[in-house]
N, C-alpha and C positions, 0 to 999 in steps of 0.2 A: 250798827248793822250795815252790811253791804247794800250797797243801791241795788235795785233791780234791774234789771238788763230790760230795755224793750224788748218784745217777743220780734221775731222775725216780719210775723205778718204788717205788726203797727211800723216796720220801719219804711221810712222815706226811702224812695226807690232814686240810685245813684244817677245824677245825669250822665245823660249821652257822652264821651270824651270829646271833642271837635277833632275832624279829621285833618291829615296834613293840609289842604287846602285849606279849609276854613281859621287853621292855624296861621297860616301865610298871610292870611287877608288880615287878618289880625295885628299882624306884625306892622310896628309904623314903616313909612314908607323911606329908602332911602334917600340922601338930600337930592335937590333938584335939578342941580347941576352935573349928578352922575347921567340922567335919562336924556340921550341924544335924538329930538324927532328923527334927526336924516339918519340914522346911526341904524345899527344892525342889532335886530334882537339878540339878548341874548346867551339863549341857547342854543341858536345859531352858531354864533361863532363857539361856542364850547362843541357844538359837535366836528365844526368844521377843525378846531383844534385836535381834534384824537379823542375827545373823553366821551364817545360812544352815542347812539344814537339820538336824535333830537328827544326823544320822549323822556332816555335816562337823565341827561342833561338838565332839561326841566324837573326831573324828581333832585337831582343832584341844587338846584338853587332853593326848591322846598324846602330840603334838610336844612339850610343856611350853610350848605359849604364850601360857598361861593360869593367873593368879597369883590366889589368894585374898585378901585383908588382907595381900599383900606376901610370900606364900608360893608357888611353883608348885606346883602340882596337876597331878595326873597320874593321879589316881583317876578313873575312871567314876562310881564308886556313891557320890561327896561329896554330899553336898546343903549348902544355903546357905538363909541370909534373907536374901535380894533387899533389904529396907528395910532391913537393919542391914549388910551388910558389902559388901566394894567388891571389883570385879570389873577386871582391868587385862587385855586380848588387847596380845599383840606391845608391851608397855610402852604403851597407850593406856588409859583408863578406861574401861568401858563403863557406858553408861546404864542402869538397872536401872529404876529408878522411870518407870509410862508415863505419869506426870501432869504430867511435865516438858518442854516445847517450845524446842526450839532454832530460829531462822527468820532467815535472809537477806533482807531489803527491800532492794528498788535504789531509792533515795529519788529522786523529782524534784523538779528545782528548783520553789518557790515552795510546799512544801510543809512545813509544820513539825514538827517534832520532838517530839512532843507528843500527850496524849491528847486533850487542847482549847485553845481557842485561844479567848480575848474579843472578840478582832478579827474570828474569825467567817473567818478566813483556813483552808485547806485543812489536815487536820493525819492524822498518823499513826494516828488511829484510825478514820477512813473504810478506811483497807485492813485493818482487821482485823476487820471487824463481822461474818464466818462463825466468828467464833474464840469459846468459851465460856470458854476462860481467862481469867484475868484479867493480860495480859502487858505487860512494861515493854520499854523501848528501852537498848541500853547506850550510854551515853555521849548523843553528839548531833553534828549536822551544820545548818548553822546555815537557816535559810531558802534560800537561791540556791544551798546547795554540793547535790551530785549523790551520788547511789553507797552506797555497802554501811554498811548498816546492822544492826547483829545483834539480835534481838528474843527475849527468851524469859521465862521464871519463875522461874527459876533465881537466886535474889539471892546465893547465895555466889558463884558464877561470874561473875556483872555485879559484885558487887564487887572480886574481884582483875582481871579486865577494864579497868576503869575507876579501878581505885589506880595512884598514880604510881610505888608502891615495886615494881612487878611489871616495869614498862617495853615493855610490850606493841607492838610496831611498828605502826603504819597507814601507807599507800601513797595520795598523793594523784598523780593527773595534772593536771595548772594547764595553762592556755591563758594566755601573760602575752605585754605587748606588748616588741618585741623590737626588737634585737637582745640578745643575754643573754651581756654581756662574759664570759670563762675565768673569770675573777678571782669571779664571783656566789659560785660553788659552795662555794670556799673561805671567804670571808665569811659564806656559812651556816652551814660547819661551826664556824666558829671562836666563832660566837655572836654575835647581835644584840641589843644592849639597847633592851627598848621600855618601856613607860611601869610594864610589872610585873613588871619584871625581865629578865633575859639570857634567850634562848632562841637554840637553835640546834637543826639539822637532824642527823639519822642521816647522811642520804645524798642527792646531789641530782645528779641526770644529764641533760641536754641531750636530750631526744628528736628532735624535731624544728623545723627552724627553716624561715620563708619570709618577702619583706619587710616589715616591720612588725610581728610576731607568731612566737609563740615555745611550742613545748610541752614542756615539762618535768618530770620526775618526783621526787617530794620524800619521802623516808621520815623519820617523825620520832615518838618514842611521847609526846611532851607531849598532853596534852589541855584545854591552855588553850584560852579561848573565841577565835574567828577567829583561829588562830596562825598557818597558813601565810598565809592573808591577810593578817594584821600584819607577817609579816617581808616575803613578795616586796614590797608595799608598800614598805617602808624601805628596801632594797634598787634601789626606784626600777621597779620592775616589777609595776604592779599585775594583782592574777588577775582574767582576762575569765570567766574558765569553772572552776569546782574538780569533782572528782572525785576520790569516794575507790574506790581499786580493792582493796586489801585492809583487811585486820582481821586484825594476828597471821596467823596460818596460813588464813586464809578469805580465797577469793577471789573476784573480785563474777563473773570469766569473762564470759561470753555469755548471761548473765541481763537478759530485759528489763525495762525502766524501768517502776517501778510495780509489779511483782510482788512476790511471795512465795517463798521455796522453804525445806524444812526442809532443816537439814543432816543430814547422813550421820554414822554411828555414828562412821566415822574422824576424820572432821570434829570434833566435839565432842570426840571423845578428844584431838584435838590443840589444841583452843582449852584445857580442862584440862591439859595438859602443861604449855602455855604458860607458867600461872600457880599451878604446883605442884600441882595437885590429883591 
């Protein structure tokens, strides 16, 4: 025969759940060498970093999703050195240091890449003459190509950025003259030998086609000089018009030509993901 069910009445009434706090207290405490006396609480510096104000910040370390040197923290009363140890929200890194500038440039054509130019030609340091930093460009886009340029001070970051052993994706749009046989794409991927060697593409997809002309979009993390130029080139399809529309995890969007904009705390966190940091 089936057991019988306690009635309702005779059942043991559920404990209380403990609330996020009493959870936190709960939680062991991180090692000891994370908690700086002279140091800076810290949801402090989380708020002084961008992630909203002191109160959200403190619910933000509650939740646990907020690591110190690779440890969750779930204390209120930590405190940190901002200049010595690293702060990761939701697996992202947060920027501590405010001396540090991250910037999206939407390059136009005929514009160089560049603090100066001998030729006296238009170059990347007229758009940044309101800036007192002293800041570099990552990578390059060559004179006539278009689109997202990442700008900042940060040389460890422009270094794995711009290293080949990281493999960081960029997304160009090409305007090529067309018709753009099936067979291109697979030719791209399989690799094209040009004069310094094999190169091939991530990824390449037919966006749009009309007679005579052709748009196309090319992913590929080489950063040889004119590469997508070199290949549609070889390929038989030279680029009228290049665009780059991302960098890794940044993207150029609805940002107009010629401007500026900084990135966003997530933003950065996820261009360091990218490249281990």
């Amino acid at each position: 025969m089936p057991r019988s069910q306690p009635s309702r009445q005779n059942r043991t009434p559920d404990a209380p759940r403990p609330s996020r706090r009493d959870r936190a207290r709960k939680t062991p405490p991180p090692p000891a060498d994370l908690h700086k006396p002279e140091g800076v609480r810290l949801q402090k510096v989380l708020a002084g970093a961008g992630f909203g104000s002191r109160r959200s910040c403190e619910q933000l370390i509650l939740d646990g999703r907020v690591a110190v040197d690779g440890h969750t923290v779930r204390e209120l009363g930590i405190r940190i050195d901002p200049a010595r140890q690293t702060v990761h929200v939701d697996g992202l890194r947060a920027t501590l240091d405010e001396a540090l500038v991250y910037l999206a440039f939407n390059k136009p054509a005929g514009v160089v890449t560049a603090l100066e130019d001998p030729d006296g030609r238009p170059t990347l340091a007229e758009y940044l003459t309101d800036r007192d930093e002293r800041l570099f460009h990552v990578g390059r886009l060559d004179i006539e190509t278009e689109g997202l340029l990442l700008v900042t001070n940060d040389g460890d970051l422009t270094h794995r950025l711009t290293h080949p052993s990281w493999e960081v994706p960029k997304v160009y749009l090409a305007e090529v003259r067309g018709p753009v046989p099936r067979d291109v794409g697979r030719r791209l991927k399989d690799g094209i030998e040009l004069d310094d060697g094999l190169a091939r593409v991530d990824d390449f997809k037919l966006v749009d086609s009309t007679p005579g002309y052709a748009l196309v979009q090319i992913t590929l993390h080489s950063g040889r000089n004119r590469i997508v130029r070199r290949l549609m080139e070889a390929v038989g399809h030279p680029v009228l018009r290049l665009v780059r529309t991302e960098f890794g995890p940044i993207r150029l969007g609805e940002q107009r030509q010629g401007t500026l904009r900084t990135l966003g705390q997530t933003e950065v966190g996820a261009l360091m993901k990218a490249v281990g940091l």
